[in-house]
Structure formats: structure tokens, C-alpha cells
N, CA, C and O atoms as a GROMACS GRO file, in nm:
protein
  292
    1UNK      N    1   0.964  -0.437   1.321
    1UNK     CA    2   0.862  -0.336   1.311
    1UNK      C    3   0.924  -0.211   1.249
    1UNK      O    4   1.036  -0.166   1.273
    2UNK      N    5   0.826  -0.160   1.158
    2UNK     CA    6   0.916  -0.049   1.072
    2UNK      C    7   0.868   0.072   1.148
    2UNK      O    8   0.753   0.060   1.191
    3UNK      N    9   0.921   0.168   1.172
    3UNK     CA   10   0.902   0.275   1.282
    3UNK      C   11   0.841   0.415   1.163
    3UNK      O   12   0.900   0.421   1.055
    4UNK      N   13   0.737   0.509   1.188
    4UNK     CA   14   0.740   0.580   1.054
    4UNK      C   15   0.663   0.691   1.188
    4UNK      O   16   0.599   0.658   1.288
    5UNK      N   17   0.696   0.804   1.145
    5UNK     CA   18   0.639   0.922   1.215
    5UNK      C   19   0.479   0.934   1.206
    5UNK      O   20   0.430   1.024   1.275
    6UNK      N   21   0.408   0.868   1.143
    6UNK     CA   22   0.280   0.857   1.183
    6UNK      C   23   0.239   0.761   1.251
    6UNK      O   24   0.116   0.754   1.256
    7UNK      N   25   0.327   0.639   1.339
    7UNK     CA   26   0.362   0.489   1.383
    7UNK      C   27   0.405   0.393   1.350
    7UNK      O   28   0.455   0.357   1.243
    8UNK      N   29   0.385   0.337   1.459
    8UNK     CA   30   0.421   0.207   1.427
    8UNK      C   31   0.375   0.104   1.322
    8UNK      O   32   0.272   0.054   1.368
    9UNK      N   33   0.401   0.057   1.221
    9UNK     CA   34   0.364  -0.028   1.126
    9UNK      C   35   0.407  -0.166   1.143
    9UNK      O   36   0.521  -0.190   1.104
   10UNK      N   37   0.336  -0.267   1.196
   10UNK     CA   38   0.384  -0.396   1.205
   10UNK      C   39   0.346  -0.469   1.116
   10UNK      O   40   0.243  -0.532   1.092
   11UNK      N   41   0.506  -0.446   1.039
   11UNK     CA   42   0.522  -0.561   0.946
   11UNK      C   43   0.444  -0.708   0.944
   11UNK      O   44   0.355  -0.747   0.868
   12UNK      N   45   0.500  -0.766   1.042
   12UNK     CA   46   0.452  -0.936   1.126
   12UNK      C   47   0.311  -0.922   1.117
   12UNK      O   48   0.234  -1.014   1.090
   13UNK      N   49   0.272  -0.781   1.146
   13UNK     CA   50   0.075  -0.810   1.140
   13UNK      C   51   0.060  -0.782   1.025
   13UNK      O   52  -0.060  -0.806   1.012
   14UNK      N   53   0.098  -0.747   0.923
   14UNK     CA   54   0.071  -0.751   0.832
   14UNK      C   55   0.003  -0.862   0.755
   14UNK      O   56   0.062  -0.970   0.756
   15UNK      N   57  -0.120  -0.853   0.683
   15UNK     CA   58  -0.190  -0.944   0.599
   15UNK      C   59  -0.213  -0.862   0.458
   15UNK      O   60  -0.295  -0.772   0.440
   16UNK      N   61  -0.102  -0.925   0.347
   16UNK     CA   62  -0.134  -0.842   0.242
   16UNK      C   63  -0.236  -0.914   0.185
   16UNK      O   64  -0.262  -1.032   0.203
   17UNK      N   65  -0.311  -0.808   0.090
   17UNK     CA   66  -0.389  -0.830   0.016
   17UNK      C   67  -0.352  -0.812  -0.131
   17UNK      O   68  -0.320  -0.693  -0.141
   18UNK      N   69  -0.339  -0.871  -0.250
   18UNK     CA   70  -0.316  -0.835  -0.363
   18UNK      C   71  -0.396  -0.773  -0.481
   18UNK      O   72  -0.444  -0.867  -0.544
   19UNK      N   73  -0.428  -0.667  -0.532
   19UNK     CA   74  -0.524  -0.601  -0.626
   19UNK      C   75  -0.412  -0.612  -0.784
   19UNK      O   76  -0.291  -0.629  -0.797
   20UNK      N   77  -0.492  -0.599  -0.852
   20UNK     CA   78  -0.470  -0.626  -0.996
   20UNK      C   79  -0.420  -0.775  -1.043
   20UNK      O   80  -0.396  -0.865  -0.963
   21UNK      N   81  -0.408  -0.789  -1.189
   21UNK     CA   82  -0.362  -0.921  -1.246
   21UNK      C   83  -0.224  -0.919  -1.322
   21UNK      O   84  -0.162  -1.007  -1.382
   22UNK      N   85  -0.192  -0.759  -1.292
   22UNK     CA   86  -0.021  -0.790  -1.321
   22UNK      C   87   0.052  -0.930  -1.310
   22UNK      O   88   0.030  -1.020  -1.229
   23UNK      N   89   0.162  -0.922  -1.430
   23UNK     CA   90   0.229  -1.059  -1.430
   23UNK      C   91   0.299  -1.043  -1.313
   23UNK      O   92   0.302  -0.936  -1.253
   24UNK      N   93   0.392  -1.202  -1.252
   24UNK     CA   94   0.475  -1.195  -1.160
   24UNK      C   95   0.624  -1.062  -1.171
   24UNK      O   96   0.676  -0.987  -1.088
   25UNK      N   97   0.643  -1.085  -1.292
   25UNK     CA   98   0.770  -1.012  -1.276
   25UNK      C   99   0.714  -0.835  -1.268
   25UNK      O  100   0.766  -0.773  -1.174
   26UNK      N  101   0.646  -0.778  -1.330
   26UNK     CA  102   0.596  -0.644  -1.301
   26UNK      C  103   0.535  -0.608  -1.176
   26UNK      O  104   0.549  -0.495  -1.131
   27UNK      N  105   0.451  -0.721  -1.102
   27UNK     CA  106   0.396  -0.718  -0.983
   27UNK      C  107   0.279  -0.650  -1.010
   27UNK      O  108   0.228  -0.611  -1.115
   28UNK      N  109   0.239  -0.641  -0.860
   28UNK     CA  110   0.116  -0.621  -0.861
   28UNK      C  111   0.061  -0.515  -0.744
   28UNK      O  112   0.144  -0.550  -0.660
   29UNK      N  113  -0.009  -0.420  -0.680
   29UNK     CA  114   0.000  -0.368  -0.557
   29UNK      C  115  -0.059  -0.476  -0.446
   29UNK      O  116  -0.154  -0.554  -0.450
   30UNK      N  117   0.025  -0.450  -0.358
   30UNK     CA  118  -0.080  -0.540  -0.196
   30UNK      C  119  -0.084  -0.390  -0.118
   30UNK      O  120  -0.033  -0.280  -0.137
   31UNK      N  121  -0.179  -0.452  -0.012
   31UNK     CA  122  -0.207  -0.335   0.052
   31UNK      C  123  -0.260  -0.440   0.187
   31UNK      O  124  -0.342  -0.532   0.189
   32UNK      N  125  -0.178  -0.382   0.291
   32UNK     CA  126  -0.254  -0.414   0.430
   32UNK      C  127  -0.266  -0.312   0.542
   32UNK      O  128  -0.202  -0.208   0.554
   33UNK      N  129  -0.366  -0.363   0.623
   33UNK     CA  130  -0.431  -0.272   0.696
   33UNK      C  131  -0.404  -0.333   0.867
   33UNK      O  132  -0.449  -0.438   0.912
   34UNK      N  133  -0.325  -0.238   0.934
   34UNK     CA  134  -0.260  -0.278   1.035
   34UNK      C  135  -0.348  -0.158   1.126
   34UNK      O  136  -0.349  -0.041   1.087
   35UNK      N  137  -0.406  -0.194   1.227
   35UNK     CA  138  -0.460  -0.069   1.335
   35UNK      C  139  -0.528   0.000   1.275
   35UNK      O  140  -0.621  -0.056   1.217
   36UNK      N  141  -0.512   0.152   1.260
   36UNK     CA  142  -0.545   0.239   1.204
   36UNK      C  143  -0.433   0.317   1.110
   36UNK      O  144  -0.430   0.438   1.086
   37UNK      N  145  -0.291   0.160   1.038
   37UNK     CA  146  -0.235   0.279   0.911
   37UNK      C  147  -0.267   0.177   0.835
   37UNK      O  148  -0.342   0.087   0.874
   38UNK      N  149  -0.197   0.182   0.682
   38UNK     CA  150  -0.250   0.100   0.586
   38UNK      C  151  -0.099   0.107   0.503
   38UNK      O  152  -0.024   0.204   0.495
   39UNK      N  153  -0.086  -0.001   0.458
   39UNK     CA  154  -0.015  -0.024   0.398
   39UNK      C  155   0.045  -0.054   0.248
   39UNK      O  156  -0.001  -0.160   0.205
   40UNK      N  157   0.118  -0.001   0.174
   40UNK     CA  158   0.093  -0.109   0.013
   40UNK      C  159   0.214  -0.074  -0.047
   40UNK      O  160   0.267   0.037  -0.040
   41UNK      N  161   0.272  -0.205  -0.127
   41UNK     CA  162   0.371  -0.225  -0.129
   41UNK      C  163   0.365  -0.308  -0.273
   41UNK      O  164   0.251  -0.344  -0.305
   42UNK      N  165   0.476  -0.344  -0.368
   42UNK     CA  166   0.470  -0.370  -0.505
   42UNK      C  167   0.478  -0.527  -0.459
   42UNK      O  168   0.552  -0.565  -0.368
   43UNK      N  169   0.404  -0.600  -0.522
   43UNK     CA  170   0.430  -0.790  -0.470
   43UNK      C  171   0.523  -0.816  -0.574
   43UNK      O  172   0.502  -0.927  -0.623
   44UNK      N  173   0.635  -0.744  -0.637
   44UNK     CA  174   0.748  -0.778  -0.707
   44UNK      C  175   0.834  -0.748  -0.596
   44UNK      O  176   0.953  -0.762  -0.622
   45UNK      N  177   0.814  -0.720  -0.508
   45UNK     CA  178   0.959  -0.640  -0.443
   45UNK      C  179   0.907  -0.655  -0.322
   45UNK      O  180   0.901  -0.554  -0.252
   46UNK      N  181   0.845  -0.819  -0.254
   46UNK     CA  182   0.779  -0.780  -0.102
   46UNK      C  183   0.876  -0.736   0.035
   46UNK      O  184   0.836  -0.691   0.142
   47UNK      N  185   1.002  -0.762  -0.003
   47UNK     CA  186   1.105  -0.706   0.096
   47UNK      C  187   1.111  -0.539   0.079
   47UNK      O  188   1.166  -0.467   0.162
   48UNK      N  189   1.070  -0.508   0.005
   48UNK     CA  190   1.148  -0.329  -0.055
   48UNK      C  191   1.057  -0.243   0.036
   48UNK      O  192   1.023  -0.272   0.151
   49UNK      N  193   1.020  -0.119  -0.042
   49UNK     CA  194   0.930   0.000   0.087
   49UNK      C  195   0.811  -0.038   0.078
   49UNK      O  196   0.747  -0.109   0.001
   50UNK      N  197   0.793   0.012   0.158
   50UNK     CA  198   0.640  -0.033   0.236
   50UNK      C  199   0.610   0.149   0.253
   50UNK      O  200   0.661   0.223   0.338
   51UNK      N  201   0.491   0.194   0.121
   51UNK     CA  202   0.426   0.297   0.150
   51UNK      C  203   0.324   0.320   0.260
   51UNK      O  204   0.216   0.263   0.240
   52UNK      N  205   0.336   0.414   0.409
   52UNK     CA  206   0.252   0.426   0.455
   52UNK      C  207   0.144   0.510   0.501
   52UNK      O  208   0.176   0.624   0.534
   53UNK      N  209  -0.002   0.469   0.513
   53UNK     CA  210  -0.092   0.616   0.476
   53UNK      C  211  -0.205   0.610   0.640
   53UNK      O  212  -0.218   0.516   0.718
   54UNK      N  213  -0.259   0.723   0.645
   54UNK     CA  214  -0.313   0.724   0.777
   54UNK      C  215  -0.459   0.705   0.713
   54UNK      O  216  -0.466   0.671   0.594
   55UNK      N  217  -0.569   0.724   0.785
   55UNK     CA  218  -0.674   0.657   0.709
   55UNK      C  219  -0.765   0.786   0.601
   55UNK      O  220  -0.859   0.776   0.522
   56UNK      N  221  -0.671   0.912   0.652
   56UNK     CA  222  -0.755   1.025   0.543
   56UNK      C  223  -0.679   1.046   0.416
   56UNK      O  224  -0.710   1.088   0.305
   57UNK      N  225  -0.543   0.994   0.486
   57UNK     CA  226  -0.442   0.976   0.349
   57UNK      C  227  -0.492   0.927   0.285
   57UNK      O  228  -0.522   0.995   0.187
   58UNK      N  229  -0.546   0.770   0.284
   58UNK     CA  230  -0.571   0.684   0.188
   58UNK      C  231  -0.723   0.677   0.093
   58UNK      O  232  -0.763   0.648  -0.020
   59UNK      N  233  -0.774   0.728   0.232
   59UNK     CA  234  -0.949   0.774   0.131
   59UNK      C  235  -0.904   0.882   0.066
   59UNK      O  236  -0.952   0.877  -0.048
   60UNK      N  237  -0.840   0.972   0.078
   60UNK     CA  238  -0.747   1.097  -0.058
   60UNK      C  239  -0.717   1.034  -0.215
   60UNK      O  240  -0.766   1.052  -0.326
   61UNK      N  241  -0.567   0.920  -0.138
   61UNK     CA  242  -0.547   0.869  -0.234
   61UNK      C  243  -0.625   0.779  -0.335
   61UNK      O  244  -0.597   0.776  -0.455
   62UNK      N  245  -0.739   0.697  -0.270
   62UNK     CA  246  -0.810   0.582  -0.362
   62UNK      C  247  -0.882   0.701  -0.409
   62UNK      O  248  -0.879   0.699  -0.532
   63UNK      N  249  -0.937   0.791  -0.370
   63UNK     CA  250  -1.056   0.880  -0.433
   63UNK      C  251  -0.948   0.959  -0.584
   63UNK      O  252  -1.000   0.980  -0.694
   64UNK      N  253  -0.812   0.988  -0.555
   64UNK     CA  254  -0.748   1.050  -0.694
   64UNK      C  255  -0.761   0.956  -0.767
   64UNK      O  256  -0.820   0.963  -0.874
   65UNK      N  257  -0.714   0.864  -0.725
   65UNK     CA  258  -0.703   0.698  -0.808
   65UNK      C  259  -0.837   0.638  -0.889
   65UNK      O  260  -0.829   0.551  -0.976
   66UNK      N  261  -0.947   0.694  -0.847
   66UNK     CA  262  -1.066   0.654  -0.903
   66UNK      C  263  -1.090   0.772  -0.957
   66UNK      O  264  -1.199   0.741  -1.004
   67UNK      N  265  -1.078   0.869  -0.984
   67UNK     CA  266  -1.107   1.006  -1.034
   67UNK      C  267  -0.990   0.996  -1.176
   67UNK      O  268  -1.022   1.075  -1.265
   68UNK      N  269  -0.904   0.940  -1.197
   68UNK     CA  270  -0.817   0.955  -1.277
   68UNK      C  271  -0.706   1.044  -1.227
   68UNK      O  272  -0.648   1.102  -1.320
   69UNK      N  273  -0.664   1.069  -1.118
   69UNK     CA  274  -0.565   1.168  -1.077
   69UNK      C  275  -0.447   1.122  -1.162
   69UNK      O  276  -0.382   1.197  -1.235
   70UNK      N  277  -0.426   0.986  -1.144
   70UNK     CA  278  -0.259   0.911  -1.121
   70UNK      C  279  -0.247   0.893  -1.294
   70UNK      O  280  -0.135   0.903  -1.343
   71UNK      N  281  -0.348   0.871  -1.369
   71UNK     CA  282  -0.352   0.813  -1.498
   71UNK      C  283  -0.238   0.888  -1.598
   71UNK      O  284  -0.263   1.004  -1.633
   72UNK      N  285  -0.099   0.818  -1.649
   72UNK     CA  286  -0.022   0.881  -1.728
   72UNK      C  287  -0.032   0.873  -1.874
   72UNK      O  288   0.066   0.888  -1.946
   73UNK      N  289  -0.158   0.847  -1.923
   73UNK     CA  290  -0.186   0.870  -2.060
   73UNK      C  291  -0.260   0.977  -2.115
   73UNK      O  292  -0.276   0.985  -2.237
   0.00000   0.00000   0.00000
């Protein structure tokens, strides 16, 4: 269990989900939803960090993400 100052995140409960059609080697985002944190992590690298967001974090983040916040072109 990965320990993070907003909780506990259990890995083991974890059920990723995968979004986009990225190739294998670039990956792709997963994202799982454990309790009340959420999780998402690159499916190139499923051992590596595990970003974690509380649930106003993440309606923040998908809402920049659909607004064009993140877009680097």
C-alpha cells in the first residue's frame, strides 16, 4: 500500500482502467479509483508513480484537460 498524505492508496485495489490508443511502447494513461482517491499512472511504466488526486483535484484536473489547459501546441 502506497502511503500519500491525502491516504491511503491501495495499490492491490486497484482496477486500472486504460484511456487513449497510444502504442505499447509510449503508453497510454490508466486511471483507478480506489475509495474516495483516484489514481493514474502511464501503462508504459505500470510499476513507476502512481499520480494521486482527491476527488476535487481531479474534477479540476479533467475540467483543464477538456478546456485545453495541458495542450502544448
Amino acid at each position: 500500500m502506497a502511503h500519500h498524505p491525502k491516504g491511503d492508496f491501495d495499490l492491490t485495489r486497484a482496477n486500472w482502467q486504460r484511456y487513449g490508443d497510444a502504442s505499447a511502447e509510449r503508453g497510454a494513461v490508466e486511471v483507478a479509483f480506489v475509495d474516495d482517491l483516484i489514481g493514474l499512472r502511464n501503462s508504459a511504466d505500470p510499476q513507476g508513480a502512481v499520480l494521486v488526486f482527491t476527488q476535487a483535484e481531479w474534477d479540476a484536473f479533467v475540467a483543464g484537460a477538456r478546456d485545453g489547459e495541458f495542450d502544448l501546441a
